[in-house]
Short mmCIF file of the C-alpha atoms (twelve columns), coordinates in Angstrom:
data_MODEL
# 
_entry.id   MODEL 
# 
loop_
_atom_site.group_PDB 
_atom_site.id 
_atom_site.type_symbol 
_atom_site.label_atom_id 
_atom_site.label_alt_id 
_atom_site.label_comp_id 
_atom_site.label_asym_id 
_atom_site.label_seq_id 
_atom_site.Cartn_x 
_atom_site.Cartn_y 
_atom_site.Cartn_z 
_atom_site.pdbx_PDB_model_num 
ATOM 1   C CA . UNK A 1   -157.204 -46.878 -5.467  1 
ATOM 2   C CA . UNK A 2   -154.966 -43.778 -6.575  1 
ATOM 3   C CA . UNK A 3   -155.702 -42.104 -9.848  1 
ATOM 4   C CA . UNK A 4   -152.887 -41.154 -12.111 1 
ATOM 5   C CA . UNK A 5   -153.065 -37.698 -10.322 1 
ATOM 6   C CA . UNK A 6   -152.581 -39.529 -7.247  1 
ATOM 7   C CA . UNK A 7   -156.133 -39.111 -5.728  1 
ATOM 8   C CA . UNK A 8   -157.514 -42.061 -3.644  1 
ATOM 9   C CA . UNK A 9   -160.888 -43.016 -4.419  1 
ATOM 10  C CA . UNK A 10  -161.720 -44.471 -0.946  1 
ATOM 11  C CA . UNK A 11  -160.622 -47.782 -1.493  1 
ATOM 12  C CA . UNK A 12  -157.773 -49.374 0.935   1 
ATOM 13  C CA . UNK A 13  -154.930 -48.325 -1.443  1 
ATOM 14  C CA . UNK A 14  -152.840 -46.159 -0.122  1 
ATOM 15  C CA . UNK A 15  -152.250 -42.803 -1.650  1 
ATOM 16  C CA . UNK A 16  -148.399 -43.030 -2.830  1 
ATOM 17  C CA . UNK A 17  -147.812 -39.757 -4.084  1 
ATOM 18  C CA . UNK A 18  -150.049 -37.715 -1.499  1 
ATOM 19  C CA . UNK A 19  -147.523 -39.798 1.154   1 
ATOM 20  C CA . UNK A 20  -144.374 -38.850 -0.757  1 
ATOM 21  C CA . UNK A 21  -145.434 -35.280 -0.745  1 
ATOM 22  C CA . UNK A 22  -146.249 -34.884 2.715   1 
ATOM 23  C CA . UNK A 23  -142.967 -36.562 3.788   1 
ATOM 24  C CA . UNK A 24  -141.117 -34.177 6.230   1 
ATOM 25  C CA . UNK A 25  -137.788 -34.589 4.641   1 
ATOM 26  C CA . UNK A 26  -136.925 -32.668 1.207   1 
ATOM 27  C CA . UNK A 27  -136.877 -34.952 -1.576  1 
ATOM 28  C CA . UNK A 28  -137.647 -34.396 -5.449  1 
ATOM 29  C CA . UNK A 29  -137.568 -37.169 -7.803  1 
ATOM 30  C CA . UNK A 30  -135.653 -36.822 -11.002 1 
ATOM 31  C CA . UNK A 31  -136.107 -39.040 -14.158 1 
ATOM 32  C CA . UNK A 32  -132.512 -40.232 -16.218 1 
ATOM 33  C CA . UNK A 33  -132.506 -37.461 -17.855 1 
ATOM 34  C CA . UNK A 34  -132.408 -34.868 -14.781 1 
ATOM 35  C CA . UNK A 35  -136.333 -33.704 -15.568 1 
ATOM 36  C CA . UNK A 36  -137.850 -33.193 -12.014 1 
ATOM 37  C CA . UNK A 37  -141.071 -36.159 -11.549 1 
ATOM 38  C CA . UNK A 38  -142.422 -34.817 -7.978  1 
ATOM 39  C CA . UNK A 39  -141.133 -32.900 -4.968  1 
ATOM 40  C CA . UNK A 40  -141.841 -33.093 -1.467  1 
ATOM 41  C CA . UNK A 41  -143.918 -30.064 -0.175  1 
ATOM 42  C CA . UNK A 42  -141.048 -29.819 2.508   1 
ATOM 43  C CA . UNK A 43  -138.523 -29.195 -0.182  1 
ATOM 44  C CA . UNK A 44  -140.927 -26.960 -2.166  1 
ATOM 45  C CA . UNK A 45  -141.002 -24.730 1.055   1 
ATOM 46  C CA . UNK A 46  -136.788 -24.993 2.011   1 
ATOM 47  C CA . UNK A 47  -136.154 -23.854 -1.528  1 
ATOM 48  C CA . UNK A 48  -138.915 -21.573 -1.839  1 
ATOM 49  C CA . UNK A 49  -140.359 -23.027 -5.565  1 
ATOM 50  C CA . UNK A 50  -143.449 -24.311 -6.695  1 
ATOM 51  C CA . UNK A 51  -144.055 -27.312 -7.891  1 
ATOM 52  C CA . UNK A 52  -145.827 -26.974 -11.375 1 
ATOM 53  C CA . UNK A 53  -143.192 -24.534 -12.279 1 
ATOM 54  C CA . UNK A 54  -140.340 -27.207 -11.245 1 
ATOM 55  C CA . UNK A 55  -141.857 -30.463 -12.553 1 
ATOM 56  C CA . UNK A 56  -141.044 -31.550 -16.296 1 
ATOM 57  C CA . UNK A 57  -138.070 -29.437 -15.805 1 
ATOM 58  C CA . UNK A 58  -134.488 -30.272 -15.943 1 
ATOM 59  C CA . UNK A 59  -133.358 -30.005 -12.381 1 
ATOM 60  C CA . UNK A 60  -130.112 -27.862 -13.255 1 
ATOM 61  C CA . UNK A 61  -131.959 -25.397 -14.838 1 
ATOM 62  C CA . UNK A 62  -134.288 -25.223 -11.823 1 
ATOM 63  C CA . UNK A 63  -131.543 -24.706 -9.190  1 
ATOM 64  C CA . UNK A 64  -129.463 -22.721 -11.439 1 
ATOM 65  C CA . UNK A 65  -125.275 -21.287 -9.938  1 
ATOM 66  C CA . UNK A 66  -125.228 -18.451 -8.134  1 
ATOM 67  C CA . UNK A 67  -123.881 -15.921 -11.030 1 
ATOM 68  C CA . UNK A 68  -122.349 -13.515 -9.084  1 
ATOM 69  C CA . UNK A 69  -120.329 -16.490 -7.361  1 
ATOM 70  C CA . UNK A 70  -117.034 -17.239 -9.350  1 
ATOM 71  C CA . UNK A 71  -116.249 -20.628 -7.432  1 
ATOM 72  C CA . UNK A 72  -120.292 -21.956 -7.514  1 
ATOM 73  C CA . UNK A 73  -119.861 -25.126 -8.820  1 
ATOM 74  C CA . UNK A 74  -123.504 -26.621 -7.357  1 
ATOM 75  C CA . UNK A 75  -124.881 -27.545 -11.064 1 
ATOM 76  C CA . UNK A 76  -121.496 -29.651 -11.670 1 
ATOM 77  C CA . UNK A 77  -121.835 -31.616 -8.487  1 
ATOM 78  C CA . UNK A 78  -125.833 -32.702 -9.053  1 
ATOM 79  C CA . UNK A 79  -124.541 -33.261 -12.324 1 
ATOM 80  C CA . UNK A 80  -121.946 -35.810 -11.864 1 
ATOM 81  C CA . UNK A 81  -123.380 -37.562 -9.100  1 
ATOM 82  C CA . UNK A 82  -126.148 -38.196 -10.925 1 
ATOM 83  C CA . UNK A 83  -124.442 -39.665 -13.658 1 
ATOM 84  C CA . UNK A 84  -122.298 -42.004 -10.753 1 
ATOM 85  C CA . UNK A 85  -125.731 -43.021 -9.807  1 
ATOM 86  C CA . UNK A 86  -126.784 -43.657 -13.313 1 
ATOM 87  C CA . UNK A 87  -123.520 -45.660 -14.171 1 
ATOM 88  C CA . UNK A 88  -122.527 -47.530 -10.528 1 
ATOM 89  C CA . UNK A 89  -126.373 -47.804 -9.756  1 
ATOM 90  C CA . UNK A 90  -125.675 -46.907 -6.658  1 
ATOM 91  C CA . UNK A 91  -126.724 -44.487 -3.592  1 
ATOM 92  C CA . UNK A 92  -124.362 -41.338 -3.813  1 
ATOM 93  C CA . UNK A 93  -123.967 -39.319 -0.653  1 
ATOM 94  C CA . UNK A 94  -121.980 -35.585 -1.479  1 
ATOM 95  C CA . UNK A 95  -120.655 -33.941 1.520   1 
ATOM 96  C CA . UNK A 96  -122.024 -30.577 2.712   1 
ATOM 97  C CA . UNK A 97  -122.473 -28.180 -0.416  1 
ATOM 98  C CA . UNK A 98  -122.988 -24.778 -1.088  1 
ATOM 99  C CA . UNK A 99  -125.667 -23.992 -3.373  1 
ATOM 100 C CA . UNK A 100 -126.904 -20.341 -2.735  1 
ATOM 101 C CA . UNK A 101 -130.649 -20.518 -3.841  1 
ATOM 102 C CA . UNK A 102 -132.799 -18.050 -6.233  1 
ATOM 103 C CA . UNK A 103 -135.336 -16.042 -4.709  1 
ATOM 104 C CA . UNK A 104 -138.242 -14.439 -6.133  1 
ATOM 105 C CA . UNK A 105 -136.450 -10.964 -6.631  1 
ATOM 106 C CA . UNK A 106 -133.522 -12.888 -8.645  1 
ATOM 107 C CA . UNK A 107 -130.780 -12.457 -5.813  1 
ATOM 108 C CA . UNK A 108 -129.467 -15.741 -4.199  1 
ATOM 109 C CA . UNK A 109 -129.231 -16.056 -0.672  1 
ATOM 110 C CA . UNK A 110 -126.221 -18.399 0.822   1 
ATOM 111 C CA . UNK A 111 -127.197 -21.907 1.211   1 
ATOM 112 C CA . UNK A 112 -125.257 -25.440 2.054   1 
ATOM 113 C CA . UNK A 113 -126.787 -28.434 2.100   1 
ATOM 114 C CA . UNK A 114 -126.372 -32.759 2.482   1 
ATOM 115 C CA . UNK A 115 -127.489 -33.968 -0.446  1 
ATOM 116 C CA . UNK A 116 -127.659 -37.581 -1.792  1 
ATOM 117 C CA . UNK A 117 -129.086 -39.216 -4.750  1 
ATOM 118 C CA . UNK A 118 -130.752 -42.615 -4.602  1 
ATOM 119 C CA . UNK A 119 -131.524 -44.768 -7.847  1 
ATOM 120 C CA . UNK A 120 -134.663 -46.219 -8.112  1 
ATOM 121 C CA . UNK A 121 -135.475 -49.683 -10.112 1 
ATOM 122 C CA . UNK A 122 -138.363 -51.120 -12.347 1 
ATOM 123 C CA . UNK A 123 -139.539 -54.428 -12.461 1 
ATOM 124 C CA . UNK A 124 -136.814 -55.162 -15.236 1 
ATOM 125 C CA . UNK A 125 -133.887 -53.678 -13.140 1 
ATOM 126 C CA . UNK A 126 -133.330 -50.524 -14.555 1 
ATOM 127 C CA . UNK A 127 -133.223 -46.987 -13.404 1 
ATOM 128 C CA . UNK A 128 -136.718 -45.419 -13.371 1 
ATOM 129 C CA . UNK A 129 -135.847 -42.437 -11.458 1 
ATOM 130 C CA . UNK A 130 -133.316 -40.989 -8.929  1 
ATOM 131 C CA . UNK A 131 -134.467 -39.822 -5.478  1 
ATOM 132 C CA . UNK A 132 -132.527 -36.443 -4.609  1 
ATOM 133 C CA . UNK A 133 -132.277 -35.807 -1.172  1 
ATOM 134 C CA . UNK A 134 -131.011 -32.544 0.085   1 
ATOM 135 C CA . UNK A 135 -130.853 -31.418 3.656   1 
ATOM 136 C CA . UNK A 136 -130.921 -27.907 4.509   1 
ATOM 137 C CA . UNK A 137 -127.610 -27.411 7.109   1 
ATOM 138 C CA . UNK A 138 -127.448 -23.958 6.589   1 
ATOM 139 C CA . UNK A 139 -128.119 -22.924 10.288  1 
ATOM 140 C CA . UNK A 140 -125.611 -25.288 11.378  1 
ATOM 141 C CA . UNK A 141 -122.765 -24.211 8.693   1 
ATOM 142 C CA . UNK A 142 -122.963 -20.847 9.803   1 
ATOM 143 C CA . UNK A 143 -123.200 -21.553 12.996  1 
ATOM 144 C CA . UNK A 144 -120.007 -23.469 13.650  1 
ATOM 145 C CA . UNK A 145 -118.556 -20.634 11.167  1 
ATOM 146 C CA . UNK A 146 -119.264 -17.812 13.732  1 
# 
């Protein structure tokens, strides 16, 4: 059985949260009030964080606008669709954004991504936690740009 760290113990139970991290798609899980739960190491490596510096923090302030961008608008996008998933309680699915990401020097470097953002319910019906979903599609933005 998993401990509330998400070790196994050896018995059958499967290990939830060492399966959600190993996923191969990039995923982090956000409670109702946009503080990051978990990540998926595959995100952790496409946006170049680290996940005890992310988790327990508000996902804006994580993935921050790109300052010297005048038209970045990424934070009011997450934003709002997570609120539409909060009120409609449904999946939300953004077309292809651009949301230049912080490196470790401070500069951003151009990013676009498919994001979506998945509610997830208790036992008693109600949102737990949202499942964010972002694609990297960078390669094939500027690609078809070129």
């Amino acid at each position: 059985m998993a401990d509330a760290q998400g070790k196994n113990d050896g018995s059958s139970e499967p290990d939830f949260r060492r399966m959600f991290e190993s996923l191969p798609n990039q995923f982090i899980v956000v409670d109702p009030q946009r503080r990051v739960l978990a990540a998926t190491d595959s995100f952790l490596a496409a946006t170049g964080r680290v996940r005890e510096d992310i988790v327990g923090r508000d996902i804006l302030l994580v993935f921050p606008d790109n300052p010297d961008d005048p038209t970045a608008n990424g934070t009011t996008v997450l934003r709002e669709s997570l609120e539409r998933v909060l009120v409609t309680r449904e999946t939300d699915i953004l077309p292809v954004q651009r949301y230049d990401m912080e490196l470790a020097d401070g500069s951003f470097e151009e990013r676009y991504w498919q994001p979506l953002n998945a509610p997830v319910f208790n036992d008693d019906g109600e949102i737990s936690c949202i499942l964010h979903g972002a694609e990297d599609v960078t390669a094939k933005v500027l690609a078809s740009k070129a």
